[in-house]
N, C-alpha and C positions, 0 to 999 in steps of 0.2 A: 504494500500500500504506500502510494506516495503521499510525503509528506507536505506535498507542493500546495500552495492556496489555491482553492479554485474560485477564481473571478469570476462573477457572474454581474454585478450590477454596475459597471462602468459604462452605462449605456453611450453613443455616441449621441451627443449634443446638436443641438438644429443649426450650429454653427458650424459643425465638424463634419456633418454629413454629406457635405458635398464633395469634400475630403478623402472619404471612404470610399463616394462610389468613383473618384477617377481611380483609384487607388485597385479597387475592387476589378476594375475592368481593363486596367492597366497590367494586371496580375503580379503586382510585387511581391516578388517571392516573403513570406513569414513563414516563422514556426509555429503551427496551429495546435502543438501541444502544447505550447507555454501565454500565445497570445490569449487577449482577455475572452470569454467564450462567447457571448453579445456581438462582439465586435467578429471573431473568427465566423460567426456566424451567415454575418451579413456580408462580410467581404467573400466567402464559399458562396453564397445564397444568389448574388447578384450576376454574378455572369454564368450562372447556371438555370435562373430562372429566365434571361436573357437568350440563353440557348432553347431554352423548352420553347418561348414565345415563335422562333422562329418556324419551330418545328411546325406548331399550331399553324401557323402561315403558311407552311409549304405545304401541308395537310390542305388546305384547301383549295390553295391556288393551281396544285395539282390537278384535280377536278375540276378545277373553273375551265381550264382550255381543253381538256378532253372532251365536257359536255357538251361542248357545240359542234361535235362529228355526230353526236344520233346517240340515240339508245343502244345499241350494239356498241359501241366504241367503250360506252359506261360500266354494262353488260363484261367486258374484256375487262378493264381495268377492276373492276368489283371481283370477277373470278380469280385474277391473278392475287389480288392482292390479299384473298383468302387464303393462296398457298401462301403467302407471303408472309403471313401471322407465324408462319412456324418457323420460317429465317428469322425474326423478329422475336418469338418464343428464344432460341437457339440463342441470340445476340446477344439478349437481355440476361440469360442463365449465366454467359460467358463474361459480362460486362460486372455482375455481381462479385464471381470470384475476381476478375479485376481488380477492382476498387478496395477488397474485401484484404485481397493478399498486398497489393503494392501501397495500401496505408497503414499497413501494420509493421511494414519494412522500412515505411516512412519514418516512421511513430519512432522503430528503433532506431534512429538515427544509421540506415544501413542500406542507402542507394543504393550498392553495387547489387545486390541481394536485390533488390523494388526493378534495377533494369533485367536485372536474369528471367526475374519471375516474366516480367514483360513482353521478352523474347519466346520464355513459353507459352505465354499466351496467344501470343500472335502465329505460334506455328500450330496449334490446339486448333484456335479458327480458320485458320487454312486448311487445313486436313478435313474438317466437317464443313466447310463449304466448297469446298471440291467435291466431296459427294454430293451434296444437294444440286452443285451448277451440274452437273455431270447426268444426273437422274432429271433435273429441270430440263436441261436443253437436249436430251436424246426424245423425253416422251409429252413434252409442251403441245402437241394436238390430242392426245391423248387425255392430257390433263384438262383442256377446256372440252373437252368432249364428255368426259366423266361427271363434270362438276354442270352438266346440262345445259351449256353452249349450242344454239343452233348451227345450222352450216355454215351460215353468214356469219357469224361471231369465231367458229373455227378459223373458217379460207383469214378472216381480217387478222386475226391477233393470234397466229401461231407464232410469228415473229416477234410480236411484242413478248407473250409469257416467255417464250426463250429467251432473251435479252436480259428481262428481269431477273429469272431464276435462273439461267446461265452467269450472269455479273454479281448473284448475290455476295460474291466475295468482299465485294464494294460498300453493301451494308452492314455485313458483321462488320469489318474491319474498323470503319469509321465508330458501329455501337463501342467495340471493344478498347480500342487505341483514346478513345473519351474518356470513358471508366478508368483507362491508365492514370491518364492523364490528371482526373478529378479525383482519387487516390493519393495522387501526389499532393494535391492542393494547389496544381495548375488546372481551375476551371476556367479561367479565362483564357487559355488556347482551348478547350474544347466547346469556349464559346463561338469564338474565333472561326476553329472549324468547322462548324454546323453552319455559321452565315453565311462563307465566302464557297462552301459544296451546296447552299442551298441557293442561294442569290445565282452562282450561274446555271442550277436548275429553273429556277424561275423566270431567268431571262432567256433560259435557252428554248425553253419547254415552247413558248407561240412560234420560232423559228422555223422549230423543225417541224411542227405539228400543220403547221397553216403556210410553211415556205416562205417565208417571209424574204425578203434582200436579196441575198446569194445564197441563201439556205436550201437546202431540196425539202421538198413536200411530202412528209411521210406520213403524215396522217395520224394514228394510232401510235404507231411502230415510233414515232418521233418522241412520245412522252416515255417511253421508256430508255430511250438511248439518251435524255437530255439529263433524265433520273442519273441515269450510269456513271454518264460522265460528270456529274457533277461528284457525286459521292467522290468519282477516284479521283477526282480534283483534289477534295478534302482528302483522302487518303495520303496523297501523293504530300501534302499538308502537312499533315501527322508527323508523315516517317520522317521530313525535314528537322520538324520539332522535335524529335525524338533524339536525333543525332545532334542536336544544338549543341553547342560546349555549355552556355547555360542552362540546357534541362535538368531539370530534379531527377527524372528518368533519365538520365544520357546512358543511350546504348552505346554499344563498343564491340570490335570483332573478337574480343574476348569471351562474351556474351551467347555470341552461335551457340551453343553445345545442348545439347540434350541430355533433359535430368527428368528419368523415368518416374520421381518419387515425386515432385513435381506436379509434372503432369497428371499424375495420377491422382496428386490433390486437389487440383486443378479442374481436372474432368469431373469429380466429386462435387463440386463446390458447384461447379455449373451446369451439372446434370439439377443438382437441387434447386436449384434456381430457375431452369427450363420448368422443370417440372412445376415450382410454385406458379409461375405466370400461368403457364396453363389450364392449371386448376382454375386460377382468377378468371381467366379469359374466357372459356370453356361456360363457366358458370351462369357467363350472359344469353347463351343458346340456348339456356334451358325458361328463360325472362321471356326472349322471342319467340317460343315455341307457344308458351302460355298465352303470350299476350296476341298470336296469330290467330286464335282461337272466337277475339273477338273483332273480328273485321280488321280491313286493309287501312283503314283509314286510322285507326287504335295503332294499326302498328306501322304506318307512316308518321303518325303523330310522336311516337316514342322515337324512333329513329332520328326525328328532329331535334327533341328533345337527348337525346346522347350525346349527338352530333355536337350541339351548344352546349353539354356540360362538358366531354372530353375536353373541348377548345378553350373552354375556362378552368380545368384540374390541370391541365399538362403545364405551367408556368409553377402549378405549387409543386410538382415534381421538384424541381429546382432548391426548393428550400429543403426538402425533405433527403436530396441527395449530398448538400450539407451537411447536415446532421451526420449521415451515414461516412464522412470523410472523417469527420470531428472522433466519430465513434470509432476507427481502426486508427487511425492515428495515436490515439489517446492509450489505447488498448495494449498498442503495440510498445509504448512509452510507458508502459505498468503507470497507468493513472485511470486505473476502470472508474472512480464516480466522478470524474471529471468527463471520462464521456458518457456517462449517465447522465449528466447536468447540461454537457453541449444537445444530448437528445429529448432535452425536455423545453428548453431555450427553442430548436428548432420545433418544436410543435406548440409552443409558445406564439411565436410568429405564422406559424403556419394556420393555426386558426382563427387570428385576425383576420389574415388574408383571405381565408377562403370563406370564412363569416361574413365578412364581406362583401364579398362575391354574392353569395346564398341569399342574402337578402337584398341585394339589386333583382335576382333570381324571383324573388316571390313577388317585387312589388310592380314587377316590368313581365312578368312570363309572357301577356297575352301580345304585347310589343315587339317582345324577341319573337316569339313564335310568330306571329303574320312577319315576317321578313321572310321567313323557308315556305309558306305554306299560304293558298286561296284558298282549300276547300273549307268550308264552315265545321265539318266536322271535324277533321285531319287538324286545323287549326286549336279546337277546342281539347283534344287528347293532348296534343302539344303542351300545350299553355300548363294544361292541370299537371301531365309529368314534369314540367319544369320547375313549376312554385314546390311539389310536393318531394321530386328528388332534393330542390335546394335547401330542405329541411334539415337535410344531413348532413352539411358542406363541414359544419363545424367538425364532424365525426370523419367523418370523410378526412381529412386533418390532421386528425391522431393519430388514424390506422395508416396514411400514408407514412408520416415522420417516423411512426416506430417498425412498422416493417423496412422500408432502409436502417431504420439502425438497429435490427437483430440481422440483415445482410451485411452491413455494415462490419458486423465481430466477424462474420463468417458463419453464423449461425441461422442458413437458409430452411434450415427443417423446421422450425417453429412457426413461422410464419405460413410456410406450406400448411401443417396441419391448422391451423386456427382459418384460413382462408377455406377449405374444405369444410373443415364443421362448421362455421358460418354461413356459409355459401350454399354447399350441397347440403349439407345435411338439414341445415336451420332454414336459409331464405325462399331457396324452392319450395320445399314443402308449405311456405306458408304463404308464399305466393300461390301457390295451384288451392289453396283452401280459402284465401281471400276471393280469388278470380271467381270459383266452381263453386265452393262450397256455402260461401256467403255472398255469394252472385253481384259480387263486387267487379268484376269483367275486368277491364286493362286497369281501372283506376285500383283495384286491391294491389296489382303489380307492382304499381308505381309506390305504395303505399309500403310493402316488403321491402324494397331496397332500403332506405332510410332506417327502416327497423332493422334490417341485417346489420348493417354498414356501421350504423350503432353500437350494436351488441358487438361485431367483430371490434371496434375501436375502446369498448371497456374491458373484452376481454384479452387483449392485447397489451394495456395498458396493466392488467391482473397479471401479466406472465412477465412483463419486461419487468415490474418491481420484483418480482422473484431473486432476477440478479445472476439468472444460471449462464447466460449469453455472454457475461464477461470473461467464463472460464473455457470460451472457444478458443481450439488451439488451430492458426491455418500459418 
């Protein structure tokens, strides 16, 4: 146990703060085991929440140029990118152990060790997305054929799904090489990187899709090649930074070598993590299945309503992946309630924020929803799922901040079981008896999530005071 103070109330002052954030997005290297935690906080917080917004952005504007090739084109890009959930499931596993191992090597003042582990992560995601591109780009007609593509949706975008699932190497990399990165306590290059691989997707993506200039006219086929290339732009990014003589992470051809014991922790660590998302993710098919039940317009209306809270959660990822930095750092530095103290600081903030959020949510739903939505009914589902999801934003909150920081230790199997029994075990079931049994139809649905989400964030809150996640060893 260290006997180090732990800082917690030196808040930054309304004079200082403009201070922090050049500071914050400048990336000036500090020690986040010893800076005050308030302060470590928000300097982690801000160029990561700064990265998620972009994300939010390319999430949509991705879609915005696609939809004006047709329903088919939509169609394509909708079936791909439900294989695409499992590269993403994959990335997110691998990005865990990341963060999980290269901040606890941080923590122990022990670079060379934070770039090894580094090296094997980047050859881990190589080797599984080599299979993935490999299985993507042999059977991509296959794949939209299976997933119920018409002819016309086949002949258009066989190119496009192989492109995407052939290049996925582009997306691990950039998830994983972040995670590196924000481990270290360089989130402002992983902000960095997400703008300048997403800004020239953004700029590329009308180019090639509608021919723009000098550009050729690919139609479909052109939003996945602009995808591509941006990512390996940002790739191409990364491994600069990586080699920097000032990276926290500096690799070295010293570094090449492969370490079985490693990896093996490695593949552990993000098999758990795969595994957790999926559960999470997975969990919503069983929402849309229920809430299919009561018409198209019920479940257009939800759909809209996700659409708008995803685009409003994914910026508090950002704080919540803070936390998770503070917490392997700290960890790794033998000062376990000092990252107990950084992971309550971060959920601290994190439910102002999304508090927030939630009640702009309640008092505007029927406003934000006529923006996606004319029909009078499709409209009215909308509205009610969005006031009654944002009931939970505060809860919502907790359960984010403290799952990054039981990944944060390395301690990915807790969070997997608590999001299952919540989820499967608890929220379904009480959604199919709200919808059916008390003929409460999509609005008992909408009504479940809030009360899961809830319960998963008191009883997450029940497990991380336990205290057991500090004695992870990765």
């Amino acid at each position: 146990m260290s006997d180090t103070p732990i800082e917690t109330t030196n808040r930054p002052t309304a004079v200082s703060l403009w201070q922090v954030v050049v500071s914050a997005i400048r990336g000036e290297h500090r020690d986040y085991t010893t800076e005050t935690l308030n302060r470590a906080v928000i300097l982690l917080a801000i160029p990561m929440v700064l990265e998620m917004v972009m994300e939010s952005i390319f999430a949509l504007a991705d879609v915005f140029w696609v939809s004006h090739l047709g329903s088919d084109a939509v169609a394509i890009v909708g079936i791909t990118e439900s294989m695409m959930y499992i590269v993403y499931a994959v990335a997110v596993g691998l990005s865990m152990a990341g963060t999980a191992i290269v901040a606890r090597r941080i923590g122990e003042k022990d670079p060379d060790r934070a770039a090894s582990a580094a090296v094997q992560l980047i050859v881990l995601a190589l080797c599984i997305s080599a299979a993935i591109g490999i299985f993507g780009g042999l059977f991509a007609r296959d794949i939209l054929r299976l997933m119920g593509g018409n002819d016309h949706v086949v002949e258009m975008g066989t190119t496009f799904t192989t492109i995407m699932l052939g290049g996925n190497a582009t997306a691990i990399l950039i998830f994983v090489i972040n995670a590196i990165f924000r481990g270290a306590g360089d989130a402002a290059i992983a902000m960095r990187t997400l703008w300048f691989a997403n800004t020239i997707n953004i700029l590329l993506g009308p180019c090639l899709v509608f021919g723009l200039g000098p550009f050729p006219k690919l139609g479909v086929t052109g939003a996945a090649v602009a995808t591509t290339i941006g990512r390996g732009c940002g790739v191409l990014f990364q491994v600069f930074q990586l080699v920097a003589h000032d990276s926290r992470v500096r690799i070295r051809p010293r570094h090449f070598h492969f370490e079985l014991d490693a990896l093996g922790q490695m593949l552990r660590l993000a098999a758990n993590g795969t595994l957790q998302n999926l559960v999470g993710t997975a969990s919503w098919i069983g929402f849309v299945r229920i809430i299919s039940q009561s018409g198209s317009a019920a479940l257009a209306g939800y759909t809209i309503a996700m659409r708008v809270v995803i685009f409003a959660i994914l910026p508090a990822w950002g704080l919540s992946n803070a936390g998770a930095t503070l917490v392997g750092q700290n960890l790794g530095a033998a000062k376990p309630e000092r990252a107990e103290s950084a992971a309550w600081i971060a959920v601290r903030y994190n439910v102002f924020f999304l508090g927030a959020i939630g009640l702009l949510f309640i008092l505007f739903a029927g406003t934000i929803a006529s923006f996606f939505a004319a029909d009078p009914r499709t409209l009215a589902y909308g509205a009610q799922a969005i006031w009654i999801i944002g009931l939970g934003f505060p809860f919502y909150a907790i359960g984010m901040c403290l799952t990054s920081a039981f990944n944060g230790a390395g301690d990915a199997w807790t969070p997997t079981w608590l999001n299952f029994g919540c989820l499967w075990l608890f929220a379904i079931p009480l959604a199919w008896l709200l919808s059916d049994y008390c003929n409460a139809g999509a609005i008992g649905v909408f009504i479940a999530i809030p009360i899961a989400f809830s319960t998963l964030a008191i009883a997450s809150a029940l497990v991380f005071r336990k205290g057991r996640w500090k004695l992870q060893r990765v």
